[in-house]
C-alpha positions as CSV (number, residue, x, y, z in Angstrom):
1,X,53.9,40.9,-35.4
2,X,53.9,38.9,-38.9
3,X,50.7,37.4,-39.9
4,X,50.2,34.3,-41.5
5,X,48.8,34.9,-45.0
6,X,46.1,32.4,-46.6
7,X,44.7,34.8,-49.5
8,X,45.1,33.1,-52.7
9,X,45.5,35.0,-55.9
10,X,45.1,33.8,-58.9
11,X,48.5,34.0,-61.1
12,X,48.3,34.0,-64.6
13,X,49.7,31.8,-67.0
14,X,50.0,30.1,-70.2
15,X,46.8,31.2,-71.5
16,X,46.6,34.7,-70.4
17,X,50.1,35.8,-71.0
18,X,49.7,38.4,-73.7
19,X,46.3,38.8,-73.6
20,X,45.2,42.2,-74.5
21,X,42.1,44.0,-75.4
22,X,39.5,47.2,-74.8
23,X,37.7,45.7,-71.9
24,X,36.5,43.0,-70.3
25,X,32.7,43.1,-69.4
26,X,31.7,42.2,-65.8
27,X,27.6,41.6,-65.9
28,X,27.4,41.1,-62.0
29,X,26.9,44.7,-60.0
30,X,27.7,42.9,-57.1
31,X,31.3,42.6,-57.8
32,X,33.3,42.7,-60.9
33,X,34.0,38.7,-61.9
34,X,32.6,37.3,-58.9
35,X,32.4,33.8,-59.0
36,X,30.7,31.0,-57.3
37,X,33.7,28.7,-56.9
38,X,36.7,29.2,-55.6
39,X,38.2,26.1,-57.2
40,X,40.1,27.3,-60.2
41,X,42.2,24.0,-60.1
42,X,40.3,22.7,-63.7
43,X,40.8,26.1,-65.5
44,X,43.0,26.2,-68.2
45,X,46.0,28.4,-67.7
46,X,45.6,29.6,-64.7
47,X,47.3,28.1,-61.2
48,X,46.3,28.7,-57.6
49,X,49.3,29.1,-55.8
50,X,49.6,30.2,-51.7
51,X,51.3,33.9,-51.4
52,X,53.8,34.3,-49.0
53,X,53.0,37.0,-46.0
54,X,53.3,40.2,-47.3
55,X,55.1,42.8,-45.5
56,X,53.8,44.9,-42.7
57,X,54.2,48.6,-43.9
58,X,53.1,49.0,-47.3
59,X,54.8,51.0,-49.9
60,X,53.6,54.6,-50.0
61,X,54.4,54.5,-53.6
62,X,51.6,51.6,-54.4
63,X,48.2,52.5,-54.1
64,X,44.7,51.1,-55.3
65,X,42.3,53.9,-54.8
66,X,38.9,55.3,-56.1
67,X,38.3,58.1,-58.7
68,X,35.6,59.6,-61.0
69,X,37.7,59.3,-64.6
70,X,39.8,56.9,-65.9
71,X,43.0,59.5,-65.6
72,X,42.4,58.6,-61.4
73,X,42.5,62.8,-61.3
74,X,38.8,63.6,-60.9
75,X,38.5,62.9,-56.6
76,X,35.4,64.8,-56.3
77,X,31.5,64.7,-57.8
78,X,28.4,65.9,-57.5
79,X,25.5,63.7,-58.5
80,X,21.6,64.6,-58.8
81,X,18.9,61.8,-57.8
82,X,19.1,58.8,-60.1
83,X,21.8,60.1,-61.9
84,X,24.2,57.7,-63.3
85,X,27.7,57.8,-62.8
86,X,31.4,55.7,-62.7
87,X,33.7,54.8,-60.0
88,X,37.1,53.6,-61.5
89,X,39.6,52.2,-59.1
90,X,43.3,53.2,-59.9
91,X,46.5,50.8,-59.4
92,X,49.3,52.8,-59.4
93,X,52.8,50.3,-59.3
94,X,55.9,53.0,-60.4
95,X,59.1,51.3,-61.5
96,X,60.5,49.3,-60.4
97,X,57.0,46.9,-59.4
98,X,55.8,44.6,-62.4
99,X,52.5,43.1,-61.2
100,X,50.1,40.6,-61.9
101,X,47.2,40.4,-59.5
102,X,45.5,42.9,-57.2
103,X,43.2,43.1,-54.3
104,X,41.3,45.5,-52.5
105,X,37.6,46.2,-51.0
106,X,35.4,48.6,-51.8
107,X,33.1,51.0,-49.6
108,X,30.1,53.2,-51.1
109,X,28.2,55.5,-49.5
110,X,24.9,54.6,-48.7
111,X,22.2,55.5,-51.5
112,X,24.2,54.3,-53.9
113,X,24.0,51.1,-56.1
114,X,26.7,49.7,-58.5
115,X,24.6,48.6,-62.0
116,X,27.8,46.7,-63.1
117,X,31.5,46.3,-63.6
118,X,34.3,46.2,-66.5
119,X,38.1,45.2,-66.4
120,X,40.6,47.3,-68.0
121,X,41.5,44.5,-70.3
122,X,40.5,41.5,-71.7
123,X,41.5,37.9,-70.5
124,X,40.9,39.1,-66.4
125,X,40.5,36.5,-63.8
126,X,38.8,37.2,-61.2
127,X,37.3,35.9,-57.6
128,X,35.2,37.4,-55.4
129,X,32.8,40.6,-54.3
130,X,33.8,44.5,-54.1
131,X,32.3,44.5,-51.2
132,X,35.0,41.9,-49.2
133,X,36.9,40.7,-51.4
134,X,37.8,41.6,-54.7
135,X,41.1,39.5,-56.0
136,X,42.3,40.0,-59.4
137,X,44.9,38.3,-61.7
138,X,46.1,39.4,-65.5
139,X,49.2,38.9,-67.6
140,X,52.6,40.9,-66.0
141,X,52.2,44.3,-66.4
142,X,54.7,47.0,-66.5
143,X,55.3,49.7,-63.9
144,X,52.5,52.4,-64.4
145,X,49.1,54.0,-63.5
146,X,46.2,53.0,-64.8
147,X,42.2,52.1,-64.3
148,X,42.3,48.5,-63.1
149,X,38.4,48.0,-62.9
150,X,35.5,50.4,-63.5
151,X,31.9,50.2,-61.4
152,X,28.9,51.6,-63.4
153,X,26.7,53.0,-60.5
154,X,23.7,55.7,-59.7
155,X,22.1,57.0,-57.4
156,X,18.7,55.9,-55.6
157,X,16.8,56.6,-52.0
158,X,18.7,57.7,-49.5
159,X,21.8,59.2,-51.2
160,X,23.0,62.0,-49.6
161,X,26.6,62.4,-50.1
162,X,29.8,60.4,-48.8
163,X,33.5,58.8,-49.4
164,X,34.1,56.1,-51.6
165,X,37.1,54.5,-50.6
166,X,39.6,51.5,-51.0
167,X,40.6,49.7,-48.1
168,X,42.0,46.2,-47.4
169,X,40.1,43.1,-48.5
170,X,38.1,40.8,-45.8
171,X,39.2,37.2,-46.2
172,X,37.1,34.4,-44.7
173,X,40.6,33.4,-42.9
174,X,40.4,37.2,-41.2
175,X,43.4,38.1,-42.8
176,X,42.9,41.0,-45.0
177,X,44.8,42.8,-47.4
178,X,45.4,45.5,-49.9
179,X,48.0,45.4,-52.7
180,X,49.5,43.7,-55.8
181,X,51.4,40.4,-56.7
182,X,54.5,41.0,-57.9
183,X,55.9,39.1,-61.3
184,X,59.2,39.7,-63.2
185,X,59.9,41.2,-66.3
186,X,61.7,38.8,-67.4
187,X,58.6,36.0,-69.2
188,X,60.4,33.0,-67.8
189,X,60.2,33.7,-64.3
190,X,57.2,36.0,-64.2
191,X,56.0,33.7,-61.9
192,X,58.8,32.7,-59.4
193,X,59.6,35.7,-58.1
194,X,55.9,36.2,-56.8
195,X,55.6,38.1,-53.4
196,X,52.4,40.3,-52.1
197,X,53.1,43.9,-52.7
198,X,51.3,45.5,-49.5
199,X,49.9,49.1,-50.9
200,X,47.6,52.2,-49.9
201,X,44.0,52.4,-50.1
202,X,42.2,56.0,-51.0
203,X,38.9,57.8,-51.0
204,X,37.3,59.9,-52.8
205,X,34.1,61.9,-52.4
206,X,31.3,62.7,-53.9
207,X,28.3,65.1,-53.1
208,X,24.7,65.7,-53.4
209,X,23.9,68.1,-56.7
């Protein structure tokens, strides 16, 4: 049965379109970007607009899922007491999907606490928590699979082993979700063609040293 869909990602333009850069730094470990607002309607060059329902199988081919290395090979770590350690989590849109945004949640295992977060790129917008709701938005990207944010965490009390994993986002509305928004690769209608891209979560694992 279709559900209605209320999740608003942010799509990117003017400003943001051709942004580029090494990374952009995140100083709040409770959720790369999180913001306090949810009222972007002031913000220069970048337009809330409602997405329409996404579909109700998602695409095997599109996932968002966790690894240890920015190559989204490593699925598997061992970690000593305190001992610091990344969690990247890997978009992977194949031709023919251009996207723009991106959402997901985030589980950890217990005993372990995220110091911080950083974007693959500069110019990232960004709402909400890893741990409901993390919604993204950047310029049109071209199909491929890369690190789409990275989560600097360690180890403390507690820790003994577990699955990190991706799963759909919790929305205040109750309607959650897990995916991309689409744009076109052609620049003047990046941003009419826009429809959720319903993907696959992941987990990966890591174990006591």
């Amino acid at each position: 049965m279709p559900r209605p869909v209320h999740i608003v990602m942010l799509v990117v333009v003017g400003l943001l379109i051709g942004c580029s850069g090494e990374g952009g730094k995140s100083g709040d470990g409770a959720g790369a970007g999180k913001s306090e607002s949810n009222d972007f309607a002031g913000t220069p060059g970048v337009q809330r607009i409602p997405d329409p329902a996404p579909p109700e199988v998602p695409n095997e081919l599109l996932k968002i899922r966790p690894a240890f290395d920015e190559a989204g090979v490593g699925r598997e770590l061992a970690v000593g007491p305190r001992e610091i350690f990344t969690i990247y989590i890997i978009g992977e849109h194949p031709d023919p999907y251009y996207v723009t945004g991106a959402a997901f949640r985030m589980e950890i295992p217990a005993g372990v606490e995220v110091m911080g977060s950083q974007f693959f790129t500069e110019g990232v917008m960004s709402i909400g928590s890893y741990k409901e709701s993390l919604q993204m938005a950047f310029a049109c990207r071209e199909p491929e699979s890369q690190w789409l944010v990275k989560f600097i965490c360690r180890t403390v009390d507690g820790f003994t082993g577990g699955e990190v994993r991706t799963d759909e986002s919790i929305n205040h509305t109750g309607v959650n979700f897990i995916g991309f928004s689409s744009c076109s690769p052609d620049p003047q209608r990046q941003h009419e063609e826009s429809e959720m891209l319903l993907s696959v979560g992941g987990t990966s694992t890591l174990r006591m040293k």
